[in-house]
C-alpha positions as CSV (number, residue, x, y, z in Angstrom):
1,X,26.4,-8.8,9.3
2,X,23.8,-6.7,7.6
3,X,21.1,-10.0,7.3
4,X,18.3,-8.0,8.7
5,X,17.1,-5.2,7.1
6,X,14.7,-2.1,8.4
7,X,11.8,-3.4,10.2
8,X,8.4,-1.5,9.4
9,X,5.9,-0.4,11.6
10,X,6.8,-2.9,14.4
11,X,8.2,0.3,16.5
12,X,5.6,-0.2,19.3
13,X,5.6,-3.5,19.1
14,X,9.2,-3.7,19.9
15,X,9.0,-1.6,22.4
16,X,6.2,-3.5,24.2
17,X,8.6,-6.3,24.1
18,X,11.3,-4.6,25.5
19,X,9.5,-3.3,28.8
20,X,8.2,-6.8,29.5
21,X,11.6,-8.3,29.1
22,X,13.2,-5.6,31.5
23,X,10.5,-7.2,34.0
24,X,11.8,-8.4,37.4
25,X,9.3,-10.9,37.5
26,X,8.1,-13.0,34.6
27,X,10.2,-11.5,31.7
28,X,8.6,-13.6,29.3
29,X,7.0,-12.3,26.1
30,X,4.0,-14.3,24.2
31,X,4.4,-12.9,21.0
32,X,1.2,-13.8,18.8
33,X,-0.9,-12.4,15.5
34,X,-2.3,-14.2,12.4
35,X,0.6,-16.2,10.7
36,X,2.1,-14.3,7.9
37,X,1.6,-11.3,9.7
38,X,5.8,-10.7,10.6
39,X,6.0,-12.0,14.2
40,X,9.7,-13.2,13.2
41,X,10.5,-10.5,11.4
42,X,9.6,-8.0,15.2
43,X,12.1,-10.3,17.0
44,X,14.3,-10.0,14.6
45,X,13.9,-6.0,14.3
46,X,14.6,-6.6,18.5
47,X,17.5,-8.6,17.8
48,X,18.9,-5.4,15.1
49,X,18.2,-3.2,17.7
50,X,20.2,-4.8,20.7
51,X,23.4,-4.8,18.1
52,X,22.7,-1.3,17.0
53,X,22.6,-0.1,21.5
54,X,19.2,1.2,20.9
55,X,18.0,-0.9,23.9
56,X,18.5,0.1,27.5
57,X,21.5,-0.2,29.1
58,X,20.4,-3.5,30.7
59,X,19.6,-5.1,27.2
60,X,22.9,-3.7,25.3
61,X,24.6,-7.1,26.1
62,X,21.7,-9.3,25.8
63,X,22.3,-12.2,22.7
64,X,18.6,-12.9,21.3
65,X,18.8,-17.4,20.1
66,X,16.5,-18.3,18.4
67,X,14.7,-21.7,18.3
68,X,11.7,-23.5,16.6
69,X,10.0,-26.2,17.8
70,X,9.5,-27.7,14.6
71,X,13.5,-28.3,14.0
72,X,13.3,-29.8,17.4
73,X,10.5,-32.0,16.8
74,X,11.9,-33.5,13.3
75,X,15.5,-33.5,14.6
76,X,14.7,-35.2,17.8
77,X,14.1,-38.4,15.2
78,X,10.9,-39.5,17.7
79,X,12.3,-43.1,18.3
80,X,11.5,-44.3,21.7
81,X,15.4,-45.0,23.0
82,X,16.7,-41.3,22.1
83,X,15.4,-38.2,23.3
84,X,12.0,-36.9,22.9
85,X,11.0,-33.3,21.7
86,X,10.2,-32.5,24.8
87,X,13.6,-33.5,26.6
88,X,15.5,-31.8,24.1
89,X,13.3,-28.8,24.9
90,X,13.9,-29.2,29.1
91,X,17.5,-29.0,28.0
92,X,17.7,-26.0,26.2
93,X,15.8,-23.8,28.9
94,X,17.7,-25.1,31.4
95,X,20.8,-24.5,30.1
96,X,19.9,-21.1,29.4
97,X,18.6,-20.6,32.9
98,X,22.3,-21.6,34.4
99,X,24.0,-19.6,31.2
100,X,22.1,-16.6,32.2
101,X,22.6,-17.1,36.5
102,X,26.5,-16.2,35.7
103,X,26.7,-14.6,32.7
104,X,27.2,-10.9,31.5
105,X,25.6,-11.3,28.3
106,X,21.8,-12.6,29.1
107,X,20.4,-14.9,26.4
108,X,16.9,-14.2,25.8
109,X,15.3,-17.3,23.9
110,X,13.3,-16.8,20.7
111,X,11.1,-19.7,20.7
112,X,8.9,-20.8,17.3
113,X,5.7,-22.5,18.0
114,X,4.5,-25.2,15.5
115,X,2.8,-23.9,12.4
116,X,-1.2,-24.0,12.7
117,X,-1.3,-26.3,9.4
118,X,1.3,-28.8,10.1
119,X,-0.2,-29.0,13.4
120,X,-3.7,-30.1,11.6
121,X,-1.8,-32.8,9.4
122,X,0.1,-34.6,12.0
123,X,-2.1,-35.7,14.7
124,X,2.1,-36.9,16.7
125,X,3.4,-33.0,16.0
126,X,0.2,-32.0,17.5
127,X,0.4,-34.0,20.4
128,X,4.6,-33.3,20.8
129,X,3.5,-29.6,20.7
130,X,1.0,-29.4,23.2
131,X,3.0,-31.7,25.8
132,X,6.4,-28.8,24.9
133,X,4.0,-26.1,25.8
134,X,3.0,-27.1,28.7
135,X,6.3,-28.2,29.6
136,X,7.9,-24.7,28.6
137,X,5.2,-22.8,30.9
138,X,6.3,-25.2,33.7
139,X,9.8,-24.8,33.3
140,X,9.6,-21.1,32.9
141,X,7.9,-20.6,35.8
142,X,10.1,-22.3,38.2
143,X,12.7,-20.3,36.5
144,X,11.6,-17.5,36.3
145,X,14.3,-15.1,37.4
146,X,16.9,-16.8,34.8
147,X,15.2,-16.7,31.9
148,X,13.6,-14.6,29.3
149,X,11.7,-15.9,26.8
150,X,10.1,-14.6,23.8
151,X,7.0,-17.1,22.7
152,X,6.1,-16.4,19.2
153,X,2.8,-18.2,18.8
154,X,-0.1,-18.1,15.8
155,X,-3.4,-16.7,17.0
156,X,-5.2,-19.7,16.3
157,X,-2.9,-22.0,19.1
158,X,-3.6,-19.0,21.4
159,X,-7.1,-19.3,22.0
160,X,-6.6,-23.5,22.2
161,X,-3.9,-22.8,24.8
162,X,-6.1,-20.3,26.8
163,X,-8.8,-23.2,27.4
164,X,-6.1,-26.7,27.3
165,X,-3.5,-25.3,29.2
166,X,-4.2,-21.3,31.4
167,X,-0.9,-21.7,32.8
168,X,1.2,-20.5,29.3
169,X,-1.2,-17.4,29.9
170,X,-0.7,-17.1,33.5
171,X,3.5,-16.7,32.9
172,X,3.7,-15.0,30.1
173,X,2.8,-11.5,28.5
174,X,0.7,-11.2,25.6
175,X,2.1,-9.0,23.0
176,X,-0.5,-8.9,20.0
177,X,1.0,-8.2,16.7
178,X,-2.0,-6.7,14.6
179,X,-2.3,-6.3,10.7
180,X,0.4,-3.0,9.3
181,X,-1.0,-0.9,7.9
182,X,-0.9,-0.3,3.6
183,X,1.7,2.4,4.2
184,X,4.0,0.2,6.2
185,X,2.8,-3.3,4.3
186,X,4.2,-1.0,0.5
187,X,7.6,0.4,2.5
188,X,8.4,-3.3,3.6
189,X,7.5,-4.7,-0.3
190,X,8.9,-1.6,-1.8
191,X,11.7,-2.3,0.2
192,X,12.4,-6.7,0.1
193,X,10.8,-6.8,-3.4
194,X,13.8,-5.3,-5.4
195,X,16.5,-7.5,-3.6
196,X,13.4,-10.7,-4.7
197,X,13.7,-9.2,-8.3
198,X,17.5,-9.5,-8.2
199,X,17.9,-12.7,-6.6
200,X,16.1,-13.9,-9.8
201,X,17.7,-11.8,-12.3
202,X,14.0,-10.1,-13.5
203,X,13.0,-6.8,-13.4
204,X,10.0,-5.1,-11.7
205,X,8.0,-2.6,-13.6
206,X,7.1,0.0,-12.2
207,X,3.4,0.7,-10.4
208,X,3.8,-3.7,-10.0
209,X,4.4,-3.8,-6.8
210,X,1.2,-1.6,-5.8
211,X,-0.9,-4.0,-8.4
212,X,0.4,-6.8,-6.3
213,X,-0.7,-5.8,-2.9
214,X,-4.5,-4.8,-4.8
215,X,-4.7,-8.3,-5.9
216,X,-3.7,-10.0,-2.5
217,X,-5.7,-7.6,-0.7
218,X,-8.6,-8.5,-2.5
219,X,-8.7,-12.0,-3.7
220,X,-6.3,-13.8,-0.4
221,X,-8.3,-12.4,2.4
222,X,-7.5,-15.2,4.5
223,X,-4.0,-14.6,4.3
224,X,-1.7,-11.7,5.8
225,X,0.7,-8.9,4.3
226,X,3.2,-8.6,3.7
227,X,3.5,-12.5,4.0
228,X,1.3,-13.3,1.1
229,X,3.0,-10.1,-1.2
230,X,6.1,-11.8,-0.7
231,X,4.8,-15.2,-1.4
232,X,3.3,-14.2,-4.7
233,X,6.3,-11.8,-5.6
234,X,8.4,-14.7,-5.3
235,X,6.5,-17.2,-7.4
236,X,5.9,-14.9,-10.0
237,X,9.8,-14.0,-10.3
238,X,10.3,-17.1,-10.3
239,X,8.3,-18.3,-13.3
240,X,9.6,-15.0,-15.2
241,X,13.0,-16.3,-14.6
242,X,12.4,-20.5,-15.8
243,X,10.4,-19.0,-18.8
244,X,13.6,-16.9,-19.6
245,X,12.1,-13.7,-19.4
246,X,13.5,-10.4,-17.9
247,X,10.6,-8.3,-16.6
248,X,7.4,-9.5,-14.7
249,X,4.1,-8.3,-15.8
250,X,0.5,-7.6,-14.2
251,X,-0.5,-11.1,-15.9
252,X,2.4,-13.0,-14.0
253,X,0.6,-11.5,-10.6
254,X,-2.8,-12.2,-11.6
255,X,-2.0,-16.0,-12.6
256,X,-0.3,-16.4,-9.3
257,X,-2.9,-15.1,-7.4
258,X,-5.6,-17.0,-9.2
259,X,-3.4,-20.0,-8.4
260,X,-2.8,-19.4,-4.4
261,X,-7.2,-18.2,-4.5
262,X,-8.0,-21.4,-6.7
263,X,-9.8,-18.7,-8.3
264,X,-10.4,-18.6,-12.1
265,X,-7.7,-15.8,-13.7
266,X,-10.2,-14.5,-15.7
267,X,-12.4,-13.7,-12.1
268,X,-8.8,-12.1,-10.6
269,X,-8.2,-9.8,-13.9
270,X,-11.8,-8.7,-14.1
271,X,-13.6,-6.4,-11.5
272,X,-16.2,-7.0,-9.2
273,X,-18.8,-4.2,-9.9
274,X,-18.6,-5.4,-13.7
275,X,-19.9,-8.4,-12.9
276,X,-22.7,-7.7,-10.2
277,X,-24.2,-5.0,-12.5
278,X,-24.8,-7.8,-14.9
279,X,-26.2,-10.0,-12.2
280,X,-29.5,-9.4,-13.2
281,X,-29.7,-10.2,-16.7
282,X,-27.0,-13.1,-16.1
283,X,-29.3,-14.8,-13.7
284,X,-32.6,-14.6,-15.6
285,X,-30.6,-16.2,-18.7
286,X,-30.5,-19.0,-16.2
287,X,-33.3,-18.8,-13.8
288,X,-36.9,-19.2,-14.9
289,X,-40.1,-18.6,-13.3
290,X,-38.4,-16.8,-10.5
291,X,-37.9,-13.3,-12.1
292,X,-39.0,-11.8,-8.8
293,X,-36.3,-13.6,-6.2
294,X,-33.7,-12.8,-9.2
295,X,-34.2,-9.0,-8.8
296,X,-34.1,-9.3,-5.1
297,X,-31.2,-11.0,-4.7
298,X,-29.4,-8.7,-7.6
299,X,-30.6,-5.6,-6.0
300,X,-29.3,-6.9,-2.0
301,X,-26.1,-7.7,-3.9
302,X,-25.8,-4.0,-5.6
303,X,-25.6,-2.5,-2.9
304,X,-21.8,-3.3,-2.9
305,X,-21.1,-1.0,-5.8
306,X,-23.4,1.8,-4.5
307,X,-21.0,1.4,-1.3
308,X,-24.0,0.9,0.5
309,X,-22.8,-2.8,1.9
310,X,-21.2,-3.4,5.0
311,X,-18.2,-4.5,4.4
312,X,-17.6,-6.7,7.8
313,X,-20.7,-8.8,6.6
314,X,-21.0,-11.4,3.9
315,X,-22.0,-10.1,0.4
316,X,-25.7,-11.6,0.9
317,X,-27.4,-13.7,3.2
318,X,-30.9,-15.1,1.1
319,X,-33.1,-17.5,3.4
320,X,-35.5,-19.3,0.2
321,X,-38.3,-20.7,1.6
322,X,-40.6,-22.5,-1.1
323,X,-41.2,-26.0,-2.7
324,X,-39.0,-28.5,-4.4
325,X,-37.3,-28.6,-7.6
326,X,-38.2,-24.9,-8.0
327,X,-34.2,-23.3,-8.7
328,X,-33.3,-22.8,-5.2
329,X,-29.7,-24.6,-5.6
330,X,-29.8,-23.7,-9.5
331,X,-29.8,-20.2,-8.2
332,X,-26.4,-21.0,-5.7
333,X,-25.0,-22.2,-9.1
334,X,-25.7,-19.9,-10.9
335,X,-24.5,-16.6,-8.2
336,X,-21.2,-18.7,-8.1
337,X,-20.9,-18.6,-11.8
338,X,-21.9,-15.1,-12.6
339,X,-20.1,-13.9,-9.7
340,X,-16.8,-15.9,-9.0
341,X,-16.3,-17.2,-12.8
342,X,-16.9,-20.8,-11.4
343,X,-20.2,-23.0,-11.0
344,X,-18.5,-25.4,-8.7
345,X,-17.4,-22.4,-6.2
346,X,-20.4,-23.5,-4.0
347,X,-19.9,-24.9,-0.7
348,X,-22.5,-27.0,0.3
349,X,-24.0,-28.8,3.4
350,X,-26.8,-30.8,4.0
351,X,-28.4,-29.3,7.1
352,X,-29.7,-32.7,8.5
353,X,-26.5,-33.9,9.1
354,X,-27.0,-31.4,11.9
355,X,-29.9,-32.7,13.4
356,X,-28.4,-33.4,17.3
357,X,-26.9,-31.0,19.2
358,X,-23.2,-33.2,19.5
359,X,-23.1,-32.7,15.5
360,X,-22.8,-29.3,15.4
361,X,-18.4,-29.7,16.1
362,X,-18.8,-30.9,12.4
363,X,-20.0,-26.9,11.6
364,X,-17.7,-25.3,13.8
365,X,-15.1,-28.3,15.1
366,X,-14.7,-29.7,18.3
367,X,-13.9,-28.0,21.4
368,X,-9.6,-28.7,22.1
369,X,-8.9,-31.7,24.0
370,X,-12.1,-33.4,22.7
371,X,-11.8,-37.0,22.0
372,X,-11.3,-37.4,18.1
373,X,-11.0,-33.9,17.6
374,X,-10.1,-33.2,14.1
375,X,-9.9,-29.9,13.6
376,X,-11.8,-30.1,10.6
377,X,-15.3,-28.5,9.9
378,X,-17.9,-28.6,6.5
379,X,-16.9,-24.8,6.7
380,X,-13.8,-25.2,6.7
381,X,-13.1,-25.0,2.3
382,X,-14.0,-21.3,3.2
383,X,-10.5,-20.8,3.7
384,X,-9.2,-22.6,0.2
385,X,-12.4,-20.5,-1.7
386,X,-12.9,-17.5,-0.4
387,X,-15.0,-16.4,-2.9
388,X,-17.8,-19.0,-2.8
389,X,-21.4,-19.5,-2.6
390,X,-22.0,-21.0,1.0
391,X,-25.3,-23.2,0.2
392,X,-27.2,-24.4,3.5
393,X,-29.5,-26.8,2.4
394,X,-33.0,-27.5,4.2
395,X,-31.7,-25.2,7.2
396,X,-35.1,-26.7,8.8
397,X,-33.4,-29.9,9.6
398,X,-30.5,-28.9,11.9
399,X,-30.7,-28.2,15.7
400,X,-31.6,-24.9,16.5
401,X,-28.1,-24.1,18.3
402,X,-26.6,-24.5,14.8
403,X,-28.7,-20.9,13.8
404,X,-26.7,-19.4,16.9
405,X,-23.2,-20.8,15.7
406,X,-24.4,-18.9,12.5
407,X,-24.9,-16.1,13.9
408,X,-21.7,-14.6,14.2
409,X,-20.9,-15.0,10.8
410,X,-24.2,-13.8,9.4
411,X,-23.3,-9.9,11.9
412,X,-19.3,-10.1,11.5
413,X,-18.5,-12.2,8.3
414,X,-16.2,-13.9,11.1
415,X,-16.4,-17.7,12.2
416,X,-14.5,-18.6,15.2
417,X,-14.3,-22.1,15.5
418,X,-13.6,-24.0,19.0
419,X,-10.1,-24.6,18.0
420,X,-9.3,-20.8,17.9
421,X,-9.3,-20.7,13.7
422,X,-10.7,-17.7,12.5
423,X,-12.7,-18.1,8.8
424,X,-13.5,-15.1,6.5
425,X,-16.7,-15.1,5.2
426,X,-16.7,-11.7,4.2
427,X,-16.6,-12.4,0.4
428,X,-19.5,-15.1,0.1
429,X,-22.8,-15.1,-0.5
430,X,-25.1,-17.5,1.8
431,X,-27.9,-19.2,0.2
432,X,-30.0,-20.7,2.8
433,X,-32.8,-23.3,1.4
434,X,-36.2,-24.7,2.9
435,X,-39.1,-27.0,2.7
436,X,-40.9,-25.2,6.0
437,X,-44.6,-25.1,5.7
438,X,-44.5,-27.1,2.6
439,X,-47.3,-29.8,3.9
440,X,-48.9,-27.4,5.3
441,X,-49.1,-24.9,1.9
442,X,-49.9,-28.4,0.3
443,X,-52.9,-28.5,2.3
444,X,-54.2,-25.4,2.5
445,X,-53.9,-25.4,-1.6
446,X,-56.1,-28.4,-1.3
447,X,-58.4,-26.1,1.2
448,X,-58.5,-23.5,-1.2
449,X,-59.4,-25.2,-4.3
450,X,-62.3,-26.8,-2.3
451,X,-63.5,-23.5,-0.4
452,X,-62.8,-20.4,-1.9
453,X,-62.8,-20.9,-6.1
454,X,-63.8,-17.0,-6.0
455,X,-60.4,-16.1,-5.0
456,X,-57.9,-14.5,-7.6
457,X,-54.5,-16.2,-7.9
458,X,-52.4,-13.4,-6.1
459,X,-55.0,-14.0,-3.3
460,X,-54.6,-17.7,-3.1
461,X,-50.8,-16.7,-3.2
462,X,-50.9,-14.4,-0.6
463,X,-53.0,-17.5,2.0
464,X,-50.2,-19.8,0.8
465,X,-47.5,-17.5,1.8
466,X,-48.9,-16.3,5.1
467,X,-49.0,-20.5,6.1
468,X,-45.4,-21.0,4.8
469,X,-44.5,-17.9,7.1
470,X,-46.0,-19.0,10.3
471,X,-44.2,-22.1,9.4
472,X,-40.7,-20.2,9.3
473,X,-41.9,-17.6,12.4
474,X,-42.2,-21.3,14.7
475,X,-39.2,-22.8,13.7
476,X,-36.6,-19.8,13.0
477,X,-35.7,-17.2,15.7
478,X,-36.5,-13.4,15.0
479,X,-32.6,-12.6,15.5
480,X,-32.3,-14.8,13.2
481,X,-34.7,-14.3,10.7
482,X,-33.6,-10.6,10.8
483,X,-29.9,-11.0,9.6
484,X,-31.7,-12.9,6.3
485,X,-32.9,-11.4,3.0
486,X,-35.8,-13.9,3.1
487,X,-37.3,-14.4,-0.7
488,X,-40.4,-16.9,-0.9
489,X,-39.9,-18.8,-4.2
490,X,-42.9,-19.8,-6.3
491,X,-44.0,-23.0,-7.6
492,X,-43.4,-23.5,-10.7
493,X,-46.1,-23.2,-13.8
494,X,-45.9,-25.9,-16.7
495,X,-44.9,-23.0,-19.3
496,X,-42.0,-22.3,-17.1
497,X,-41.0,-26.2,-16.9
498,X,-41.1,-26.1,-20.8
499,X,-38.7,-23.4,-21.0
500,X,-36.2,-25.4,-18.7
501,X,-37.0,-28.6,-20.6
502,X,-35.8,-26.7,-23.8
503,X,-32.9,-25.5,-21.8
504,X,-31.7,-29.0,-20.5
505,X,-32.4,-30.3,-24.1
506,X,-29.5,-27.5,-25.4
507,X,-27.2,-28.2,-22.7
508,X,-27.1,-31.9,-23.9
509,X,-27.1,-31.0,-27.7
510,X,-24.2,-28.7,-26.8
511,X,-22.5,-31.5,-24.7
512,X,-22.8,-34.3,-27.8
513,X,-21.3,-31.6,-30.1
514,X,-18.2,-31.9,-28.0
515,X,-18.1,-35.7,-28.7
516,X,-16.5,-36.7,-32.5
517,X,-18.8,-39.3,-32.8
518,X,-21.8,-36.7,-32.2
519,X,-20.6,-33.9,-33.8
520,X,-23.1,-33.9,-36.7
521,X,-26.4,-34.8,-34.8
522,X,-28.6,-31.8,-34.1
523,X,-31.5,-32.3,-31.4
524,X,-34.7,-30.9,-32.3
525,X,-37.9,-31.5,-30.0
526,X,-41.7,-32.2,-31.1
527,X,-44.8,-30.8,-29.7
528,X,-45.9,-34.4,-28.9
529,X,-42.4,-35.3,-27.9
530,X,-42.0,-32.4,-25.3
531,X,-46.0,-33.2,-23.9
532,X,-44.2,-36.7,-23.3
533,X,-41.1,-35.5,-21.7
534,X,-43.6,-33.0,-19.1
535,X,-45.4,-35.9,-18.6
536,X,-42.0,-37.6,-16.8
537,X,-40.1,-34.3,-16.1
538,X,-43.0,-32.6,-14.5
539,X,-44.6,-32.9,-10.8
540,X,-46.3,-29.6,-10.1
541,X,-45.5,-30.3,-6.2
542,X,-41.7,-31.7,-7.4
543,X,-41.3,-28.5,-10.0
544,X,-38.9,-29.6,-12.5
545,X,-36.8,-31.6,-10.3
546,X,-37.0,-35.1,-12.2
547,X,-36.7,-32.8,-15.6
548,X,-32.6,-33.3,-16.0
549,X,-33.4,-37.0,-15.6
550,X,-36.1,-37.1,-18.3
551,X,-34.0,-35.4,-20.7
């Protein structure tokens, strides 16, 4: 009927499909990829080409029906006198095993697997999913010879099958569908997005449609094209058409973006080498007493824009040893401000909530079957922010299998969690925090005052250091250490307190301005007043931790 259009750069995939289904034995496909990626859209493209003959002769009568396992599960109502998911399931294969023992025209079953996310929602889907896997694997197997199945399964349920239940592996074929390529992803937009444009009555520009896939390449990593193109295409027509307007523009893409990123629009409409050549100077507006770790952390950052970076790894992984209150997590703040347009695009977790070794499933999530598995991990608001400053606080504290969970996101960017989800850490920057050898520099301070008063104050520095490194060397592996950019942070000096005294002091003037009642009231701060407030704000072994509350 002309319902399914060209299918692009699926070719090989198609034909994979094809020789597994001509198999004598086990003609059963397990179609799976990233969801978003087109899996439908290849069976469909089969489908086309079993109407247009371009199958083998065996195939030219075949009738492709397709069905999902989330109709089934919603349809099948769930009460406990009528049939269950997985009854309704039995049914249909084994009908189609008798339909296809007689029949001229074989029927090869399209079957949907549950969606990854409304898997994670409903703990009953989840658990009516599993048992119709299982069952279908059964079923198919016994079988074998009068059915042929397509499976069309998300990556993330493939690697939780392979461990909870081998024998889906064991009968069917793995087909993998992999990312298209840009040429293929822009024929398959340039292609739906005019019949989008005139389902809503709004006209594309031209060059929009190349803008679009920039934007979702860039700022949706953790979402696949063409899926997401069409996704945004759609919204953004959409909005053109309920605001009564007949063309889209570039700012209908970027505020749709923004939106599916939770990114702000200013960050999506802006360029990233803008902002990281003004790293620098934006973080020592911010930063004080720390001009040193600023630089570094600017310059390990610039290497993105001298194409210098590796693209497969995050944009920075910074491992702050040093004291207290001295800007470690104002600097996290600060990177996601500068960098992502948002201060609260920090993800943060408290290490020493990963003390035992059981608690690291609340880093990475539970193995599947596990008893109370969730699904859900501290890492897991990666996925919603992809653009965020990962803050590991006190990494000291946690077991030290955590730092090899870590690992394979500190060499790939890539977290695999024991549930098969893949996260993308590729666009954050990992500030990792600690107190290591901080009673130990506390002492040896102590030491040196006493012993050696004809040292300089870079020497005293350099003794301090050396102890807070042997402190790090004991605790943190060398593989570890060696993915790290690790910046020692200094203590801080009372002149550099005063300067972030003065700054809290403007932050809260600027904040009362904002309030009617304030409006008029001007803060202004005597010597003897600000000796007071260091005298409350200011713990040389604290830095100026307490400072936010004396203000």
């Amino acid at each position: 009927k002309g319902r399914i259009g060209p299918i692009f750069g699926r070719t090989a995939d198609m034909q994979s499909m094809i020789e597994v289904l001509l198999q004598k034995n086990a003609p059963h496909v397990l179609l799976h990829g990233e969801e978003g990626v087109g899996m439908t859209s290849a069976v469909n493209g089969l489908a086309k080409r079993i109407v247009d003959g371009s199958v083998p002769q065996k195939m030219k009568d075949a009738t492709v029906i397709s069905i999902s396992m989330a109709t089934i599960i919603h349809d099948s109502g769930g009460g406990p006198m009528g049939p269950q998911p997985h009854d309704i399931l039995r049914m249909i294969l084994e009908g189609t095993a008798k339909h296809n023992q007689t029949a001229r025209n074989r029927v090869i079953l399209h079957v949907e697997d549950m969606g990854a996310d409304a898997e994670q929602a409903n703990p009953i889907v989840k658990q009516f999913a599993t048992i119709m896997r299982s069952l279908m694997a059964h079923t198919v197997k016994h079988n074998s010879a009068d059915l042929s199945i397509i499976f069309e399964m998300p990556e993330q349920h493939l690697e939780v099958t392979r461990k909870s239940d081998p024998l889906v592996l064991k009968t069917f074929t793995p087909v993998e569908l992999k990312p298209l390529p840009k040429e293929d992803v822009m024929d398959f937009i340039n292609h739906h997005g005019p019949k989008l444009a005139s389902h809503h009555g709004v006209a594309l520009p031209d060059d929009i449609l190349e803008f679009l896939y920039k934007k979702t390449d860039k700022f949706m990593p953790n979402q696949q094209h063409p899926g997401k193109d069409l996704a945004v295409l759609d919204n953004a027509l959409a909005s053109a058409e309920a605001n009564g307007r007949k063309q889209i523009t570039e700012d209908d893409i970027v505020t749709i973006v923004a939106k599916h990123a939770m990114l702000p629009k200013s960050f999506v409409s802006s360029e990233m080498p803008d902002r990281i050549d003004s790293l620098e100077q934006g973080l020592l507006q911010r930063i004080f007493g720390q001009d040193h770790a600023v630089k570094r952390v600017a310059d390990t950052i610039g290497l993105v824009n001298e194409g210098l970076h590796d693209p497969k790894k995050p944009l920075g992984v910074f491992l702050l040893p040093g004291p207290t209150g001295v800007g470690k997590t104002e600097l996290a703040r600060s990177l996601a401000a500068i960098l992502f347009g948002d201060e609260e695009a920090v993800i943060r977790a408290d290490m020493g909530q990963f003390h035992d070794k059981h608690t690291i499933s609340r880093l990475v999530g539970s193995p599947p079957g596990y008893v109370g598995f969730e699904g859900k991990c501290i890492l897991d608001d990666i996925e919603k922010r992809p653009f965020s400053v990962v803050l590991l606080d006190e990494i000291e504290k946690s077991h030290p299998d955590v730092d090899n969970a870590l690992l394979p996101i500190l060499d790939d960017g890539i977290l695999t969690k024991m549930d098969g989800k893949k996260l993308n850490f590729r666009n954050a920057v990992f500030i990792l925090t600690s107190n290591l050898g901080a009673r130990a520099v506390e002492h040896a301070a102590d030491r040196v005052k006493v012993g050696f008063g004809d040292q300089s104050e870079q020497e005293k520095d350099a003794d301090l250091q050396d102890v807070r490194d042997d402190a790090i060397k004991e605790r943190l592996k060398p593989e570890f250490r060696g993915r790290t950019t690790m910046i020692h942070m200094n203590y801080l000096t009372p002149e550099v307190v005063e300067k972030i005294a003065h700054k809290k002091i403007r932050e809260v003037s600027e904040r009362l301005r904002d309030n009617k009642r304030y409006k008029d009231i001007k803060i202004e701060i005597s010597p003897d007043a600000l000796k007071q407030l260091m005298s409350v704000g200011y713990d040389k072994r604290k830095g100026a931790r307490h400072m936010d509350q004396a203000v």
